[in-house]
N, C-alpha and C positions, 0 to 999 in steps of 0.2 A: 143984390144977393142972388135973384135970378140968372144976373151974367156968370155971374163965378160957377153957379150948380151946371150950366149949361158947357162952361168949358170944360168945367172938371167930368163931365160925361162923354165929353169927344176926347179928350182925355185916355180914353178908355176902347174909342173906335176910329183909329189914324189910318185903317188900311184904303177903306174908300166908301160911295153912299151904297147901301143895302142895289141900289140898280146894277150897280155897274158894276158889284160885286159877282150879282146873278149871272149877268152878262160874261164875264170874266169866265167866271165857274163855266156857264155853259160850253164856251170855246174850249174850255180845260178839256171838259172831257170828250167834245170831239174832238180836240187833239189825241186824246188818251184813249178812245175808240176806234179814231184812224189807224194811230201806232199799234194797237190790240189787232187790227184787222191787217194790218203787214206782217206782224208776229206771226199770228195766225194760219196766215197764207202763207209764209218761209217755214214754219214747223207741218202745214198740211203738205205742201211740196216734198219734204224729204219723209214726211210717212210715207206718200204716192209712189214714194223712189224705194223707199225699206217694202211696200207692198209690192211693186213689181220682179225685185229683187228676190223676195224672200219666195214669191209666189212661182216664179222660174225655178228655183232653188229646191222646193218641195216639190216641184212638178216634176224634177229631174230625177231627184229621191224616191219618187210615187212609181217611176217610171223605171228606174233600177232594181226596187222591188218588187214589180212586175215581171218583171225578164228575171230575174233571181229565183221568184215562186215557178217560173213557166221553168227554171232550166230543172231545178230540184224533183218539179214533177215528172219532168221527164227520164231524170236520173232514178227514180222510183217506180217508174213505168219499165224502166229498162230495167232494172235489177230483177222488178216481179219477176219479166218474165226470159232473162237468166235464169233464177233461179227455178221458177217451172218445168222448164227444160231441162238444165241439169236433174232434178229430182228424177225427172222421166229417162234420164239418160244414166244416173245412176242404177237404178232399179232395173233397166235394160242389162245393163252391164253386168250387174247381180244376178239376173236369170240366166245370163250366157254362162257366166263364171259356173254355175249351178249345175246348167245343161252339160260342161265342158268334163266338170269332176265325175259327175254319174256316168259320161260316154267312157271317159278313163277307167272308171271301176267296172262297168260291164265288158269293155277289150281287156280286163287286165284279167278276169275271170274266164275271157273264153280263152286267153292267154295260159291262162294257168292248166286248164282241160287241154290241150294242144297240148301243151309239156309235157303232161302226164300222159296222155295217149301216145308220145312221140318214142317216152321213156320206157315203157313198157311194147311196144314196136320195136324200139331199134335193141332193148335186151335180149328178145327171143331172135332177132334176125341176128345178133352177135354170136349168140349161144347154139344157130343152127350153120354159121357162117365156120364158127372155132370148127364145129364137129362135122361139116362136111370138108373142109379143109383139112383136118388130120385124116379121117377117113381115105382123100384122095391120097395121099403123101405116103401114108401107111399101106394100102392097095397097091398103089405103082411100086413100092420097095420090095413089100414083101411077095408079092405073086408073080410078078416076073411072066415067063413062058408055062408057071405051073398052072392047072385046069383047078377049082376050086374047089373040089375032091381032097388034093392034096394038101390045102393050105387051112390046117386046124387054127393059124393063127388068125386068122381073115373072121373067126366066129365073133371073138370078141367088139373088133369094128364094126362088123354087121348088127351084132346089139346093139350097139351106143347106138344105129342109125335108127333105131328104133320112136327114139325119142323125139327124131327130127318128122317124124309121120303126121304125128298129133302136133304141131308147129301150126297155128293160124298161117301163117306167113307163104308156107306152102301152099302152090296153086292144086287144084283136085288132079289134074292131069300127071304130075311132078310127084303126088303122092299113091296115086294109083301104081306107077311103074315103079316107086320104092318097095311097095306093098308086095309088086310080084315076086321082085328082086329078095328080100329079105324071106317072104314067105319060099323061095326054090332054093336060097342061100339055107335056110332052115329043114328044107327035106335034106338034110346029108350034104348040102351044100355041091347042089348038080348047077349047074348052067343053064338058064332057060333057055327054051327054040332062038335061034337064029331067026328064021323068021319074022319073030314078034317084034324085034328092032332095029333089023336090018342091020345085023352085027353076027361076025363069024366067032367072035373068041367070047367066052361068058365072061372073063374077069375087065378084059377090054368095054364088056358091055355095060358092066356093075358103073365102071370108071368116069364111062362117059356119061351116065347118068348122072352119077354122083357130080362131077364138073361139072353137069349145066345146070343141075339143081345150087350148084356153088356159086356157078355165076350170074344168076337170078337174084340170089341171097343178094350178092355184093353190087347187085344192080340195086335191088331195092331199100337195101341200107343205104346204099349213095343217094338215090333219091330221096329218101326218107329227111337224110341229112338234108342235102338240099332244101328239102319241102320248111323242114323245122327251122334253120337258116333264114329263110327267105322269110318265114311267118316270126320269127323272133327279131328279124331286121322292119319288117313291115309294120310290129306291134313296138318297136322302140321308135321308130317315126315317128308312128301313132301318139305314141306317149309323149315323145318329144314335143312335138304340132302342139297337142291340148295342154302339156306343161306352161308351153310359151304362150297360149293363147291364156287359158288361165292368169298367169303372170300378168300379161298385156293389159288383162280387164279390169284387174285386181291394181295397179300403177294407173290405171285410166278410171279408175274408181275413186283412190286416192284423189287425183287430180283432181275430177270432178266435184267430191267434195271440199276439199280448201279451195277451188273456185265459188262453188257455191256460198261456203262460210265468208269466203271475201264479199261478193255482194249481196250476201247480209248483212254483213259490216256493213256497207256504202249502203244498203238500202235504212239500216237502223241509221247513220251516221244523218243521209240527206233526209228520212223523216224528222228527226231533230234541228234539222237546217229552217225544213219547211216552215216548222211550226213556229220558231224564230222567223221568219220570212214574213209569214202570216200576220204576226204580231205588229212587225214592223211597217209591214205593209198596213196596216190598219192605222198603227200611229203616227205614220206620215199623211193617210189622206184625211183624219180626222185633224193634225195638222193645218193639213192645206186649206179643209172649208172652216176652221177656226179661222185663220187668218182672211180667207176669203171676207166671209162673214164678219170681221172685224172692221175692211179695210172698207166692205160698204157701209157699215154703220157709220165709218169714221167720217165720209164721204157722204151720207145725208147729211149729217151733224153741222159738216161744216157747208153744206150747201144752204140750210134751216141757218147757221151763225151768221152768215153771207146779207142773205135776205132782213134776218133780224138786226142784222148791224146799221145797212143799210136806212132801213126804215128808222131805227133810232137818229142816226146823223140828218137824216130829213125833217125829223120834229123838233132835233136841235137848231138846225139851220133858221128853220121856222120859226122857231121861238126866242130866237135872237133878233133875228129881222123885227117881230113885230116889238120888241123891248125898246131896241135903236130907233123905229120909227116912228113909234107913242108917245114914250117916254123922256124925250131929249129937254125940252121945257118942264116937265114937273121937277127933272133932276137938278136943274140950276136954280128952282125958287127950292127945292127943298135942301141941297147936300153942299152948295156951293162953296158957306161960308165954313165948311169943314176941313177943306183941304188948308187954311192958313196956318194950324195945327197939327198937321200929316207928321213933320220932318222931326216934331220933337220929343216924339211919345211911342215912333215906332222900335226899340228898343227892350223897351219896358215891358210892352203887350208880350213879346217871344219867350220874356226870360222865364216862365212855366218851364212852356215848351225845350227850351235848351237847355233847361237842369232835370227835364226828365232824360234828354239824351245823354245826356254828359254822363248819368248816373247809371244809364243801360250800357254806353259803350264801357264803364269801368269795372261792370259786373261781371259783361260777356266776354271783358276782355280782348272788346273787335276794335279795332283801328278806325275802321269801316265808321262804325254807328257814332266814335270821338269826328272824325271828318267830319261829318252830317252834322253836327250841334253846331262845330265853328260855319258849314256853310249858314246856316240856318241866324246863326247870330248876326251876318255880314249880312244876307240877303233882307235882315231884318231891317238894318240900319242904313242899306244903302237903295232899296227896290221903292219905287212908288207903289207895286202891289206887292207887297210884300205876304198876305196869307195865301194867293193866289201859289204865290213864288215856293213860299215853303211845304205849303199843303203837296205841291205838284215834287218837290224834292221828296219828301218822307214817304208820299204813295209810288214813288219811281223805289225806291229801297224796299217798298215789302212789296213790289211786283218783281225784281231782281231774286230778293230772297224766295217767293212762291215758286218762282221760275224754276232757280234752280233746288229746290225741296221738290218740282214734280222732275228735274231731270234727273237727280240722283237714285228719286225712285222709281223712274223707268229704267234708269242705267242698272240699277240694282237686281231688276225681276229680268234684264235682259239676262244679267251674270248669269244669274241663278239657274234661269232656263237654257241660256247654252254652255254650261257648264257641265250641266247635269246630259244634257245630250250627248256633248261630245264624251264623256266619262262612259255611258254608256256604248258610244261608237267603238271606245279605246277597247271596253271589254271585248266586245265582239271581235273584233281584230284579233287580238291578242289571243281569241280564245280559236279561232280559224286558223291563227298560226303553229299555235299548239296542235291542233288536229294534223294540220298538214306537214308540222317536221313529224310528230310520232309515225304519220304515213311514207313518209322519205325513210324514215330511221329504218321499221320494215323492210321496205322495197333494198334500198342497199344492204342490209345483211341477206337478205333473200339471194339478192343477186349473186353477191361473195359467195354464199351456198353453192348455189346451183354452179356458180363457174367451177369453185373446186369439185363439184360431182362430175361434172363434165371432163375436168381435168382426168380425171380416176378415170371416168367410162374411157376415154381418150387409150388412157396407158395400156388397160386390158385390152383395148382393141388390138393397139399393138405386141399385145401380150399374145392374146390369139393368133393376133398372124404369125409370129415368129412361133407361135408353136405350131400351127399348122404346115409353113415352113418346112420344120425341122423332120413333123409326122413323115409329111411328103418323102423326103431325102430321105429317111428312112426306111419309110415303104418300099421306095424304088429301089436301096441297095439289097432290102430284104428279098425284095424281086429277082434282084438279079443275081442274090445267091439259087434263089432256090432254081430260075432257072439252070445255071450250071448242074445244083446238084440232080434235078429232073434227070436231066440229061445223062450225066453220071452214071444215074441206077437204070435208066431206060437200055443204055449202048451195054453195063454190064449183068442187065435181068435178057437182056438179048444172046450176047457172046455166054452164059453161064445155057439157054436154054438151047441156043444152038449145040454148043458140048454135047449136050444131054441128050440130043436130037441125035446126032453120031455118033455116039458113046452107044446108044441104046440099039439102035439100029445095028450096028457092028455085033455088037456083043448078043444081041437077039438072036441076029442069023445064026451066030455061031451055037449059041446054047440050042439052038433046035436040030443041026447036025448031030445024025445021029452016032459015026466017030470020030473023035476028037483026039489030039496031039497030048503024049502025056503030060507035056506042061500044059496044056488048057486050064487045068482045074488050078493052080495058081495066078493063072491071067486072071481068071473068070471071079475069084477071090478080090484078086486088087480093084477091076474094073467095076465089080460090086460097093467096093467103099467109095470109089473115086464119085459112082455113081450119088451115092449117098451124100457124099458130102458137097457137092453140084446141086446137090436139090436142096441140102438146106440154107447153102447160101442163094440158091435161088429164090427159097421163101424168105429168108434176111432181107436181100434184095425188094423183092415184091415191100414184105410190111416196111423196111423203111421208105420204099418209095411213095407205099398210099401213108406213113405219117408225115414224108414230106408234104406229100399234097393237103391234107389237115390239115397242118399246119401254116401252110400259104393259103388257103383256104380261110382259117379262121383270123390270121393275121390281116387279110383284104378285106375280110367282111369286120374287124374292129376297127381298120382304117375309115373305110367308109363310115362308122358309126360315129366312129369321131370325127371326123370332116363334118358330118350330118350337124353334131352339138356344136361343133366350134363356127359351122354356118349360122345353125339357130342363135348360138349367143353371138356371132357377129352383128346378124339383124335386128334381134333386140336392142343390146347396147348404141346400135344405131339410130334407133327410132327413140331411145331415151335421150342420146344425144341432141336429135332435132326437136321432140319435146322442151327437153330443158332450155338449147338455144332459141324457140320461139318463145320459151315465156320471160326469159331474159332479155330478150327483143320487147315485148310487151310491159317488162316491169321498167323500160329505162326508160319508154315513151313516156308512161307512168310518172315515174321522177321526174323529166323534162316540163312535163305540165304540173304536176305537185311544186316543182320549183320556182315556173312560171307564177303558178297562184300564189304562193307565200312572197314571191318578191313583191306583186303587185298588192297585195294584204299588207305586207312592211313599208313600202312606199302609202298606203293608204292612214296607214298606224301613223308614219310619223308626221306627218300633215296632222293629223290631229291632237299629237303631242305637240308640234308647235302651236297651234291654235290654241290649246290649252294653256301653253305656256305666256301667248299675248293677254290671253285674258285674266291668268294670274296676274300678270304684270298690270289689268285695267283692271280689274276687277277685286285683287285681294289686296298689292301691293297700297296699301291707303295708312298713313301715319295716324288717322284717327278714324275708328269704326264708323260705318254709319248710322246705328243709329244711335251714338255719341253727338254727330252732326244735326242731325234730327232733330234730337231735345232741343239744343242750342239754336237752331235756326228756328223754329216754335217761338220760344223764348225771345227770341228778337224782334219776328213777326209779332208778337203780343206785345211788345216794349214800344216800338212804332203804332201800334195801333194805337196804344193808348196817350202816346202824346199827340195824333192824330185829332183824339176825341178831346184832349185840352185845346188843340188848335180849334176845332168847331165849338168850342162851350166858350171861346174869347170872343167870336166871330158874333155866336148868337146873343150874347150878352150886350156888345157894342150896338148890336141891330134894335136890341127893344129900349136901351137905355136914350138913345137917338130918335126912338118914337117919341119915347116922353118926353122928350126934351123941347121935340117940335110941337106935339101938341098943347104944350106949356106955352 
């Protein structure tokens, strides 16, 4: 009865004796420590590669956010102090403008007192001009060879000369000799001394007086003219110069401030960059000593795994050695007669084991964990160590399955995190692009602008010149009538005054003969009209010729004035021209580089749309979620575990039932 309870007990433990099991075991798992320690070392190796990698890659990022923060700040440095300056150059501008209109208002006012003083001058000099001009014309006609005794009609002339005494205009010397004149013209109208003017004939002496008092007049009204001329050409200059200067400040004002408000723009624009810059610059080098700091930890860890593995395989080694060289005789008086029963009971002992697989792989629905029961049932039936065999099968499957549950959730937090990077990289792109077409958008209407203004300045220009042109030719034909007609009244106020020179002289002599031919007194008739009307086309003559002159006069001096405007707005439109072409110079350079940076921002953008797009491809493109996979690889690692733990509750069963057995 004792033999039968003893087989029926081994029975129950066909894998091998409790020694050589240990012994077994222990090689298992320095095999499974060695293979843990090249794992180990081929997964430390390519973090080593992912840390030098990534740590270049950050440093390069750390390193462009540097130079990014340094350029911005400089672009902010530079706008400050644009715009500083402009403000100081505005305000400058403003006071000139300031100073220019008050200079204009006080010339326009001393302006206005000149006119007025000029107009009240040249009225009395008009009004003493008329009346010593009639006076002369009236005297020479009517008095003839008579002595002023006889010439009752000479009173009334001598009155009206009255008027011209009291005349500001009149010098004292001019009005003293009128004074005596009128005052002996008014005694009965005697002749004053000879003497006193070194004149023989009294009405010859009135006459001459009267002419040079006339020709003073017409002196000083010419100058007068002249004077008012010259100051109303000098004060349209005036006015001109400070118009244009005004204009100038007030277009350079303009400027000023839309330069200004542009690098406020670019100064708001690159404080917003900065502050982005900053950011980013911060979450790359916080980044960097993350990783840093990861990749040492990872790097003691496994240098700490290294040592400790080490020394585990040394206390294995050890504890095998002393098992094989102790124990080789106890093992053959105790386990020997075991082995004659190995071949026919190892079957039996697995099938727990292989209907808890069989029942995981049909739940989980894995191929995998069906595969693993049939080996497990074969390695049963045909292995001498057969729990050695299968133990080492089922813990190779939930180290496969661990494996990959920690890669999928490092591949997972990798997605995660450069996804979420580059999403944020794509904003920023995109949002720089945006910036830099609305900046192009600008800049090319701006341009189109200014070229059509330029266009326009262009045409006036030539609008100016062909009317200056035109002035010209005009002026000059004007010239050269009035020379003809100058000339005209000059040769016939000459040949009318020669006449009158012979005329009078002839017919003098004769009228002072004291007997005369009875026809004389109808000569002396006709030579009297002839004389007459000799002198009024002599003064026809004369006034048409000084409104000739007037009139060439006032025609040369609107020439010149206009020459004057059409210079001023040549030179304006000039200098608007080169304004406008230097900032159209400026705004294309502008585009060239705004162009430049968005190509290289869109070559930037799409790099990280493809990037994005591989890691959708690695990272979303997945036929079942992960953490769908998750549960399920759990679930399988706990299914393995547990037929694991029926593997060791066979192993420990055979071992104590085999105690008994021997000490029985």
């Amino acid at each position: 009865m004792r033999v039968v309870l003893c087989f029926g007990v081994v029975a129950h433990a066909v894998s091998t004796n409790p020694i050589a099991k240990v012994v077994e075991l222990l090689e298992g798992m320095r095999t499974k420590i060695v293979a843990q320690g090249e794992e180990e070392q081929k997964s430390y190796e390519e973090f080593s590669h992912w840390c030098r990698t990534t740590a270049k890659a950050l440093q390069r990022e750390v390193a462009d956010a540097q130079e990014d923060k340094a350029e911005l700040e400089a672009t902010i440095e530079k706008a400050k102090s644009s715009i500083n300056s402009l403000t100081e150059q505005i305000a400058e501008l403003a006071a000139g403008q300031q100073a220019s209109t008050k200079e204009l208002d006080e010339a326009t006012q001393v302006r206005a007192k000149e006119a007025a003083d000029y107009s009240a001058v040249a009225a009395e000099l008009s009004e003493a001009i008329d009346m010593l001009g009639r006076a002369v014309t009236v005297l020479e006609r009517e008095l003839g060879g008579k002595s002023l005794v006889q010439t009752q009609a000479v009173k009334k002339v001598l009155s009206g000369l009255k008027a011209v005494v009291g005349a500001t205009v009149v010098d004292a010397n001019d009005r003293a000799k009128l004074e005596v004149l009128l005052q002996s013209g008014s005694d009965e109208m005697q002749a004053p001394e000879a003497a006193a003017y070194e004149v023989h004939d009294g009405s010859n002496s009135i006459v001459q007086v009267i002419q040079d008092m006339l020709n003073k007049a017409e002196a000083q009204k010419a100058d007068a003219d002249r004077a008012e001329m010259q100051a109303k050409h000098d004060f349209m200059l005036l006015k001109q110069s400070l118009e244009a200067s005004t204009k100038t400040q007030g277009e350079e004002q303009e400027k000023a401030k839309k330069e200004k408000a542009s690098n406020e723009q670019t100064l708001a624009g690159a404080t917003a960059d900065l502050a982005g810059a900053v950011k980013e610059l911060a979450e790359d080098t916080a980044s960097l000593n993350d990783a840093h700091d990861e990749c040492e930890e990872r790097a003691h860890d496994w240098d700490v795994s290294m040592q400790s593995r080490a020394h585990e395989i040394e206390a294995l080694d050890s504890a095998v050695k002393v098992l094989e060289e102790k124990t080789g005789g106890a093992q053959k008086q105790a386990y020997g007669f075991l082995l004659q029963l190995e071949s026919t009971s190892k079957t039996n002992q697995f099938s727990d084991v292989v209907g808890e697989l069989m029942k995981l792989g049909k739940a989980m629905n894995d191929r995998h964990i069906a595969l693993l029961a049939m080996r497990v049932r074969s390695v049963a039936s045909s292995t001498a160590d057969p729990f050695a065999k299968v133990k080492g099968l089922i813990e190779d499957m939930i180290a496969n399955l661990e494996k990959q549950a920690a890669e999928e959730a490092s591949a997972k937090a990798f997605c995660d995190s450069e996804t979420a990077k580059s999403n944020a990289k794509k904003d920023d792109h995109e949002s720089t692009i945006a910036t830099l077409s609305a900046k192009i958008d600008y800049a090319e209407s701006r341009v189109a602008k200014l070229k059509e203004q330029v266009s326009t300045l262009s045409e006036e220009l030539r609008d100016v010149a062909s009317e200056q042109s035109d002035a010209t030719k005009i002026r000059g034909e004007e010239k050269a009538t009035f020379k003809t007609a100058e000339a005209d009244y000059e040769a016939g106020l000459e040949g009318v005054q020669m006449a009158l020179k012979v005329l009078r002289e002839y017919y003098g002599q004769s009228f002072a003969q004291v007997s005369q031919p009875a026809t004389s007194t109808h000569s002396k008739g006709d030579a009297s009209s002839i004389i007459g009307m000799l002198e009024v086309a002599e003064s026809d003559f004369g006034k048409l010729l000084a409104e000739a002159r007037d009139a060439e006069e006032t025609a040369a001096s609107e020439y010149e004035q206009n020459s004057e405007d059409n210079k001023i707005a040549t030179q304006t439109k000039k200098q608007d021209v080169e304004y406008k072409n230097k900032e159209i110079v400026e705004l294309q350079h502008a585009l060239s580089e705004h162009g430049n940076d968005r190509d290289g921002e869109q070559e930037e953008l799409d790099s990280v749309l493809e990037y994005l797009s591989k890691l959708n491809d690695q990272c979303v493109a997945k036929p079942e979620p992960y953490e769908e996979r998750k549960r399920r690889r759990e679930q399988e690692i706990e299914g393995l575990k547990n037929a694991l733990d029926i593997l060791e509750g066979q192993a420990i069963g055979f071992l104590s039932v085999a105690r008994r057995s021997t000490r029985a």
